[in-house]
KOLKE-290477 format. One record per residue (C-alpha): residue number from 1; residue in one letter; x, y, z. Coordinates in steps of 0.5 Angstrom, whole numbers. Example, Ala and Ser with C-alpha at 12.3 -4.5 7.8 and 13.67 -1.06 7.14 Angstrom:
2
nr:rest:u:v:w
1:a:25:-9:16;
2:s:27:-2:14;
END
This chain:
361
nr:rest:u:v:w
1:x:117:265:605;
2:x:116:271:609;
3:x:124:271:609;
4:x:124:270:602;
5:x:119:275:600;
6:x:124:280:605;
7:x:130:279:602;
8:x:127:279:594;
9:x:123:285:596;
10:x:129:289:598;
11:x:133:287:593;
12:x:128:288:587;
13:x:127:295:590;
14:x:135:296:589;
15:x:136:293:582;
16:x:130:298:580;
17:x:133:304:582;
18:x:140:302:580;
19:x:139:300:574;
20:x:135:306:572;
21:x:140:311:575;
22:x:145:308:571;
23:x:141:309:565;
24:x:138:316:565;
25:x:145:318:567;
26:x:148:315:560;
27:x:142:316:557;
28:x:143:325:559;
29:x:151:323:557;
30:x:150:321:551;
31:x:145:327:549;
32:x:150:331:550;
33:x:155:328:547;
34:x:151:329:541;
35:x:149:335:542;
36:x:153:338:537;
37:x:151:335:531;
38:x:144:336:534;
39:x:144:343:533;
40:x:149:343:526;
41:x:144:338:523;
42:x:138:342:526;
43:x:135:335:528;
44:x:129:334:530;
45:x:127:334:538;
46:x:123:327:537;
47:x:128:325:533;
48:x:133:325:539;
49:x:128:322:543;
50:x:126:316:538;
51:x:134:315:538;
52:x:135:315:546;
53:x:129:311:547;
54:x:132:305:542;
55:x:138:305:545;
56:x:136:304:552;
57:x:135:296:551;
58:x:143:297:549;
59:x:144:300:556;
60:x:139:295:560;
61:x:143:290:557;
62:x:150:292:558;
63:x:149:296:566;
64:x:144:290:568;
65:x:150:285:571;
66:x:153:291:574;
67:x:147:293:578;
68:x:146:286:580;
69:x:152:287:583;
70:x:151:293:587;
71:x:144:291:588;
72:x:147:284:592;
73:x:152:288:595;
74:x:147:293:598;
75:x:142:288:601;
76:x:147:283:603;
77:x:150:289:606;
78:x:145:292:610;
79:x:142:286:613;
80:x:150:285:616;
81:x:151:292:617;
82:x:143:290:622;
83:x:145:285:625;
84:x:139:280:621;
85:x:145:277:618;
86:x:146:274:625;
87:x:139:273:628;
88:x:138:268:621;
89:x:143:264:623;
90:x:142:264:630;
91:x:135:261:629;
92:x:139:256:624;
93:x:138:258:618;
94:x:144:258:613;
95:x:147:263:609;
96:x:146:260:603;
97:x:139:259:605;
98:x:138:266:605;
99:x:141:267:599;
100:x:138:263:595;
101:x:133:267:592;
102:x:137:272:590;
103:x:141:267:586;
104:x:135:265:583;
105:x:132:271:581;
106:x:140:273:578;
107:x:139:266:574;
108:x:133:269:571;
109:x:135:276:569;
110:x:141:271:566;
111:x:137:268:562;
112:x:131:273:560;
113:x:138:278:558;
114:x:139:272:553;
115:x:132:272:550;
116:x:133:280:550;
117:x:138:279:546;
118:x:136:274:541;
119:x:129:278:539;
120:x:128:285:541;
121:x:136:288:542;
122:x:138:287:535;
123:x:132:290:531;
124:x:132:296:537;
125:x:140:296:535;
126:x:139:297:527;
127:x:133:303:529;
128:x:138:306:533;
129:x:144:306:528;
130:x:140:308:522;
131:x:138:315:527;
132:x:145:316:530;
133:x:147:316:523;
134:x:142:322:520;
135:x:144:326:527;
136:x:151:325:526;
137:x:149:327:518;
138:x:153:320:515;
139:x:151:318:508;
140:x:144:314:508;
141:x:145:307:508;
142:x:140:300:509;
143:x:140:298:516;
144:x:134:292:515;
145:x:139:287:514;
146:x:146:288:517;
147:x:150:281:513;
148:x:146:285:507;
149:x:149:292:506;
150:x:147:299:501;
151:x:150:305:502;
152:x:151:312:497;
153:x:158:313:495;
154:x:161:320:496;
155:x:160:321:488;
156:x:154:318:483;
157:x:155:311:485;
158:x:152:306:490;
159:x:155:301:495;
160:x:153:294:496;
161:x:157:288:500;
162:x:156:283:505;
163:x:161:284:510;
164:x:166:289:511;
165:x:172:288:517;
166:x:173:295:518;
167:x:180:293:522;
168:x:183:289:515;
169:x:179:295:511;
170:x:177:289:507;
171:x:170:288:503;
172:x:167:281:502;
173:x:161:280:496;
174:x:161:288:493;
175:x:158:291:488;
176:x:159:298:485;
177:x:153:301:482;
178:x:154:308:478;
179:x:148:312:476;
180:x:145:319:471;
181:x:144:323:477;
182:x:140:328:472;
183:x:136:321:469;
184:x:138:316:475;
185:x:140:310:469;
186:x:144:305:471;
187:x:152:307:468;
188:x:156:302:470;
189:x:156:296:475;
190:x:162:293:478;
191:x:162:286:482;
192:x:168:283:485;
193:x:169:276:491;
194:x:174:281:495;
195:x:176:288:495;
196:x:182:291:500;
197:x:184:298:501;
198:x:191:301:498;
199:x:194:306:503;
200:x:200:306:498;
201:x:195:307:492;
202:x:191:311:496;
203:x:184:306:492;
204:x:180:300:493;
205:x:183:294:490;
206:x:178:290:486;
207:x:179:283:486;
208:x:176:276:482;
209:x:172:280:479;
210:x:168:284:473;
211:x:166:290:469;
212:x:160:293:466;
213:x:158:299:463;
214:x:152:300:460;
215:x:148:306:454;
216:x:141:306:455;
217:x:138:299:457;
218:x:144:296:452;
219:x:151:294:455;
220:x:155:297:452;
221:x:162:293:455;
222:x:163:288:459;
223:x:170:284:461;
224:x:172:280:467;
225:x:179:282:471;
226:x:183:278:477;
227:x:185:284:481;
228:x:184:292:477;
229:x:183:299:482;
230:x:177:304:479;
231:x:179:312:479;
232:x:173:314:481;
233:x:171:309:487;
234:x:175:314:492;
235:x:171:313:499;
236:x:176:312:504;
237:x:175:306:509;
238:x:173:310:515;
239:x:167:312:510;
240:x:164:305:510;
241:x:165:304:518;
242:x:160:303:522;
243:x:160:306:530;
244:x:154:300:531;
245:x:158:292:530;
246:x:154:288:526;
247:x:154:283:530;
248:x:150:287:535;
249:x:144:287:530;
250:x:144:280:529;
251:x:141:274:533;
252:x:145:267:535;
253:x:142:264:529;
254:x:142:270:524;
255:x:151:271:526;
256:x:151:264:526;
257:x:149:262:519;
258:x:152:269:517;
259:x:159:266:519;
260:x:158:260:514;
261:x:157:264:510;
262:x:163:268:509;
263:x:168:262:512;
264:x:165:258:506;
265:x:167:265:502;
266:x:174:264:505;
267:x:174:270:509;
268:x:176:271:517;
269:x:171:269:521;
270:x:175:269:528;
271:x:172:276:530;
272:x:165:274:529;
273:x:166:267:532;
274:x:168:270:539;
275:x:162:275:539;
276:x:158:270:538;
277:x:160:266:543;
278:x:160:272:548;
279:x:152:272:546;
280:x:152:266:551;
281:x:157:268:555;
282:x:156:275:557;
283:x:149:275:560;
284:x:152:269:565;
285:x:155:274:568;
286:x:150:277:571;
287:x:150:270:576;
288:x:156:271:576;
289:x:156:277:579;
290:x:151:275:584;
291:x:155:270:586;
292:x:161:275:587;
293:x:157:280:591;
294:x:156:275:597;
295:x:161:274:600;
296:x:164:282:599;
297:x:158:284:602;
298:x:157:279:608;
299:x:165:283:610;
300:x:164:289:608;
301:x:157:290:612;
302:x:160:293:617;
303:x:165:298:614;
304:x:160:303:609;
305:x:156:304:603;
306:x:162:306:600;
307:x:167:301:601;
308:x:160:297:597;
309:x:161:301:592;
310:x:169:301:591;
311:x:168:294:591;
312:x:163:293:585;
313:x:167:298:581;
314:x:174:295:583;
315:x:170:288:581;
316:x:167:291:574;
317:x:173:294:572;
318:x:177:287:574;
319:x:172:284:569;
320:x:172:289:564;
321:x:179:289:564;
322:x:179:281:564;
323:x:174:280:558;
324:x:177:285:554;
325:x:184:282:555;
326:x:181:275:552;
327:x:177:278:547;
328:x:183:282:543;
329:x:187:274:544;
330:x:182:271:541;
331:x:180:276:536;
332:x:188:275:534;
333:x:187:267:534;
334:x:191:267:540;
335:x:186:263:545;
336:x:180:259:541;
337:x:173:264:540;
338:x:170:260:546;
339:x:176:260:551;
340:x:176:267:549;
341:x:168:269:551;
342:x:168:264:556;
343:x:174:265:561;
344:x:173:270:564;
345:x:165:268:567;
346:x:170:261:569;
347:x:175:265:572;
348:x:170:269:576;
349:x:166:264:577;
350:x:170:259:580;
351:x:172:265:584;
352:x:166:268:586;
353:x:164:260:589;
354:x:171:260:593;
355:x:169:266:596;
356:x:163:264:597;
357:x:165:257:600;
358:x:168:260:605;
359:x:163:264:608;
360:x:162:262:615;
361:x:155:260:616;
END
């Protein structure tokens, strides 16, 4: 126990500082990066601040398997690099005695990411999204429900839709509110199951759908069209694209029951698909990463910190790197969505066992 209470102390104190510096210095880039429309938009300092504050539960999730991964590489490296390592095993103890409650406490990081993720993350995701969009001066638009979206038109209209792939510039359920800037009347609506973006016509194209004008509280005409394009709908697609995916603002169940909705509609799911599997798969990976540290750490204890360090970054970079390669194949149809997410934990994992097995104890 006191050897356990030793080892999980270091490592806690490694984490800690790791993580937290990693989070101050993305939190001080990003303010910088926004510095400029800070100072165009003449926003407030307390609304920066409110900003960076519910941005930080993004950066905890995305740097927490990295730094579990230095934080493993750094207590496992000192204790080689002391010698303690040696006189562990020369009173009989087992390496992977020693490790096991770094194992456990990753285990446990793992799982709590996947509750983070599930009930706080979302919601601090769609409060960040709606400031980042008043610094950067974009057009007011709702945020409560990400499978639900409001936003104004550049013109007297209003935009409503369920879903918009902003790589396909395709809209799923959209209705066009027109209104009397001077008295805020409704002037005309405009409904339709699917809209697609011309580049050849430069305009929406509305499709299965209808139109209604109306004079006062009368409707003035009404008829229905398979396909018709509106002069006066002429927001380009890169006005309705979001710097936040929906997928981040929604749980697993949320994504989940919002991805039959729009299958049962007919539309390609395959990107949400992949996203939420990664819902499962990418908190993992902070086990994995603990289970990859060992053994890198036990042979390069002796050579430096920063040998430590080119290793973490030569690790996260392959998984970066890997995940991102599985990713765009299963968004292409080319893998299936689970195989997508999951492959690269399984390949990282069965490689950080190997390893691992091979450490002599």
């Amino acid at each position: 126990m006191l050897l356990d209470e030793m080892i999980l102390r270091d490592f806690a104190v490694y984490l800690g500082m790791i993580l937290v510096s990693f989070i101050l210095l993305t939190l001080v880039f990003t303010f910088f990066e926004l510095l400029g429309d800070i100072v165009r938009n003449r926003v407030p300092l307390l609304m920066v601040g409110q900003y960076l504050l519910n941005v930080t539960p993004s950066m905890i999730y995305i740097m927490a398997p990295l730094s579990v991964l230095l934080a493993v590489l750094t207590t496992i490296g000192l204790l080689q690099k002391s010698n303690e390592i040696t006189a562990m095993k020369a009173t009989g103890t087992s390496i992977y005695r020693v490790i096991f409650p770094i194992f456990f406490i990753a285990a446990v990081i793992s799982t709590g990411l996947f509750f983070f993720d599930q009930y706080y993350i979302p919601a601090a995701n769609q409060r960040q999204e709606t400031l980042r969009n008043q610094i950067k001066g974009k057009p007011a638009q709702t945020y409560l429900r990400p499978d639900r979206k409001w936003i104004f038109g550049e013109h007297n209209n209003i935009y409503y839709y369920e879903f918009f792939d902003p790589d396909q510039n395709t809209f799923a359920n959209i209705t066009v509110f027109e209104f009397d800037p001077a008295t805020f009347e409704l002037t005309g609506r405009v409904h339709a199951s699917r809209a697609h973006w011309s580049v050849e016509l430069k305009k929406w194209i509305f499709e299965r759908g209808w139109e209604r004008t109306f004079r006062g509280s009368a409707i003035q005409s009404f008829h229905e069209f398979e396909a018709s394009t509106f002069p006066a709908l002429v927001e380009h697609p890169n006005y309705f694209k979001k710097e936040v995916r929906q997928s981040s603002e929604m749980n697993y169940r949320e994504l989940r029951s919002y991805i039959a909705d729009l299958q049962q509609s007919g539309f390609d799911v395959v990107r949400l698909r992949v996203q939420l599997q990664k819902k499962f798969a990418y908190p993992l990976i902070t086990l994995v990463m603990a289970v990859l540290a060992v053994p890198f750490s036990l042979s390069a204890g002796r050579k430096g910190a920063l040998t430590g360090i080119a290793v973490a970054l030569s690790v996260a970079i392959a998984y970066f790197v890997a995940a991102g390669l599985f990713e765009a194949m299963g968004n292409a149809s080319q893998l299936p969505a689970a195989m997508a997410a999951w492959a690269p934990d399984l390949i990282f994992a069965f490689l950080g066992g190997y390893l691992l097995l091979k450490v002599p104890t």
